[in-house]
C-alpha distance (Angstrom), angle and dihedral (degrees) to the residues before:
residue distance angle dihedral
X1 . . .
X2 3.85 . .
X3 3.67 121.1 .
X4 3.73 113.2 -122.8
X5 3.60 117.2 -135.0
X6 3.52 111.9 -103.9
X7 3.96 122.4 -150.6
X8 4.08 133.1 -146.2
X9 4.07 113.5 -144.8
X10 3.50 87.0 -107.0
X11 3.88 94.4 46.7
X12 3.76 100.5 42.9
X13 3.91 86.1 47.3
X14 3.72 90.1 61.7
X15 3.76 91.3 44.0
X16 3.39 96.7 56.8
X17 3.65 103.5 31.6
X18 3.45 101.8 -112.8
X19 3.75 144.8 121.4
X20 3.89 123.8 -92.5
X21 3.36 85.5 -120.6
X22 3.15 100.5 60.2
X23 3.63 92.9 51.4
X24 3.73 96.1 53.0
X25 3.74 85.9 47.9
X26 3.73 94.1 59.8
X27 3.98 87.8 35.9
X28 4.02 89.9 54.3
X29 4.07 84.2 43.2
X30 4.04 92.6 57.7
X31 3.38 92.8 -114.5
X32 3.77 101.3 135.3
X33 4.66 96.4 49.9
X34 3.59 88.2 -173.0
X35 3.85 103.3 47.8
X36 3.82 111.4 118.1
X37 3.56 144.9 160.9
X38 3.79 124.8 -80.2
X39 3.95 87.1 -130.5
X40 3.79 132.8 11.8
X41 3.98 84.5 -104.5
X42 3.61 111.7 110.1
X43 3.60 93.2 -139.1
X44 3.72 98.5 62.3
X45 3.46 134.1 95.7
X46 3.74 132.5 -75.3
X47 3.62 133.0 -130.4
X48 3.47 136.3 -149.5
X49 4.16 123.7 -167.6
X50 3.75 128.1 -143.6
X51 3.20 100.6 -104.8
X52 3.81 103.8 51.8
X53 4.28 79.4 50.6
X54 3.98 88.0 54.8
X55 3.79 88.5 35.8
X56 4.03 100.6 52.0
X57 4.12 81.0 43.3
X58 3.23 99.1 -108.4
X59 4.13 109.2 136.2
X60 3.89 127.3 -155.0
X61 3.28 126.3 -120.8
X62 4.21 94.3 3.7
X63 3.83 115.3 79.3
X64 3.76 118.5 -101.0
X65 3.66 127.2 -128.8
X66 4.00 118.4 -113.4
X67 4.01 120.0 -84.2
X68 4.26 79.3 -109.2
X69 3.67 88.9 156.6
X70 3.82 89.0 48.5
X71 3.52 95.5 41.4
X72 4.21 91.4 47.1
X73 3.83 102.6 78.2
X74 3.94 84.6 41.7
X75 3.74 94.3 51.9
X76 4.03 86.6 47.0
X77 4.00 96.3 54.1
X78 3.50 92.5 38.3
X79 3.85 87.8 53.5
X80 4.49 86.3 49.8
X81 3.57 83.2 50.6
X82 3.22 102.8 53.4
X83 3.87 93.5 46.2
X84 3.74 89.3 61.8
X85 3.57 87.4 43.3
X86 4.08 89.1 61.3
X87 3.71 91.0 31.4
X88 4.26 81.2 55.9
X89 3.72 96.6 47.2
X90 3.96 89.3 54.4
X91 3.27 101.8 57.1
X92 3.61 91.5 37.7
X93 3.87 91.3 50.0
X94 4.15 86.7 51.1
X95 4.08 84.8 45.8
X96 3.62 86.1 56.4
X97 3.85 99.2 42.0
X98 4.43 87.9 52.4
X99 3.75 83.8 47.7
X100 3.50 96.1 54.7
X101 4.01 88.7 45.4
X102 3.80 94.8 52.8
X103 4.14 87.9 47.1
X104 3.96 86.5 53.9
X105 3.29 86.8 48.2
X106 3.89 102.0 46.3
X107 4.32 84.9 42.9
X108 4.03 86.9 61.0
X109 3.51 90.4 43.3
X110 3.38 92.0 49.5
X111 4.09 92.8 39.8
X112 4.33 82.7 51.2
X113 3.83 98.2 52.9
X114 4.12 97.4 39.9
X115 3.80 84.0 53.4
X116 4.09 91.3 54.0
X117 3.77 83.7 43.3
X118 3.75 95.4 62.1
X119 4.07 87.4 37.0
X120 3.86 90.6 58.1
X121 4.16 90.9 40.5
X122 4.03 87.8 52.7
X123 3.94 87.5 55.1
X124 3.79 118.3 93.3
X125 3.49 105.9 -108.3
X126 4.07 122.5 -82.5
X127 4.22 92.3 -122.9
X128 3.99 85.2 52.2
X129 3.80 88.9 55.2
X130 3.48 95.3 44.4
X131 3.41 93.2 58.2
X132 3.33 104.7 34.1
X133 4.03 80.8 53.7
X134 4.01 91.3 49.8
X135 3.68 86.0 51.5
X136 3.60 93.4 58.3
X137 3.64 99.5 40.9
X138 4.49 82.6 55.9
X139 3.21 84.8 55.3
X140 3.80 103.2 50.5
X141 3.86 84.2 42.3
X142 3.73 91.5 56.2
X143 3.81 89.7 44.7
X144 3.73 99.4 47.1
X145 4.40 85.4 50.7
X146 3.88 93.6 51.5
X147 4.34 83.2 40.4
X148 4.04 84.9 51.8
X149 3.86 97.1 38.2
X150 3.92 82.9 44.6
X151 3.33 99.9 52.9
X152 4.12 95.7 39.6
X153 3.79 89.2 61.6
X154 4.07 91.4 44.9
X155 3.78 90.4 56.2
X156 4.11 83.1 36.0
X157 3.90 82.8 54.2
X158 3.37 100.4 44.6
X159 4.38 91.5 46.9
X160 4.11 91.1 63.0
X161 3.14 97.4 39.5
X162 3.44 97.9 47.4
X163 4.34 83.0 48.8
X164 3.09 85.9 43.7
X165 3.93 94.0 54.3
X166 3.80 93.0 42.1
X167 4.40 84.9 60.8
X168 3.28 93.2 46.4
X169 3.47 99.9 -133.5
X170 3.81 117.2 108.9
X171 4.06 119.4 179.3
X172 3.43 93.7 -160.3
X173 3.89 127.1 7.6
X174 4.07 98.6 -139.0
X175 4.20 97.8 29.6
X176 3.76 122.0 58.7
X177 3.69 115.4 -125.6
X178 3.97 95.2 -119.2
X179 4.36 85.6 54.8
X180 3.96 86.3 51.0
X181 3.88 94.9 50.5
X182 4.08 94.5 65.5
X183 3.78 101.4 -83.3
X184 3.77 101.2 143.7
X185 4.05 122.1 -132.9
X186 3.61 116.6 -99.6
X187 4.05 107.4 -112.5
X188 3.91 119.7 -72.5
X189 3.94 85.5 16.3
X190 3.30 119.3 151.0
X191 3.66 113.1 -154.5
């Protein structure tokens, strides 16, 4: 009996005027039953015969029409997937643009509070006012008790010597007689 001719990948896609590709394809696809490797090895070649060629419809030597009908339900998914793929990169785009939003957002916030940072660092220091301010507010106190005392011994003053006026007799015209007899002068007095 005859040998039939037996092809490599490379071989049988010359013969029948096809990519390697698509021979592996159809060889990965069991296509060709009898194919088999030249040894048991796993790394040598394979080989296809004639008649699983004719039989898958593949024809030596005239060119062979594209696996279309393969090829169709692979076309049609990759189609799907690439719809969700563009469906994907919109919302992911308008993720991005919100993102970006809330960042300019945060930078302006951020911008906002290191300017009311420096503000508050250029102040004097809130123990220096408060006791600057507590200093003051001794002082006013210490004015408004001389201002009191002051004006207690004015109206004091003006009581004897207005008593003194209504006797007639006056010791001396610019001192009232209770100041002359050893009473002293109330603090920051002027007599």
């Amino acid at each position: 009996m005859p040998e039939r001719p037996e092809f490599t990948i490379k071989q049988a896609a010359e013969a029948c005027l096809v990519s390697v590709k698509t021979i592996r394809r159809r060889l990965d696809s069991d296509k060709f039953p009898n194919a088999h490797r030249l040894d048991d090895s796993t790394n040598s070649p394979w080989t296809i015969p004639l008649a699983d060629l004719i039989a898958s419809g593949l024809t030596p030597g005239k060119p062979t029409a594209p696996d279309d009908l393969e090829q169709q339900p692979a076309i049609a998914q990759t189609d799907t997937e690439l719809e969700k793929l563009r469906q994907e990169n919109a919302e992911l785009q308008q993720r991005a643009l919100i993102a970006e939003a809330e960042l300019r957002r945060a930078d302006q916030t951020i911008e906002t509070q290191s300017l009311a940072l420096k503000m508050i660092e250029a102040a004097p220091a809130p123990t220096d006012q408060i006791e600057r301010l507590a200093a003051d507010l001794d002082q006013v106190r210490t004015e408004a008790v001389e201002a009191q005392a002051n004006a207690r011994w004015r109206y004091r003053r003006r009581q004897i010597w207005a008593r003194a006026g209504a006797g007639g007799e006056r010791k001396n015209a610019t001192t009232p007689h209770r100041l002359q007899s050893g009473h002293p002068s109330p603090p920051g007095f002027l007599a």
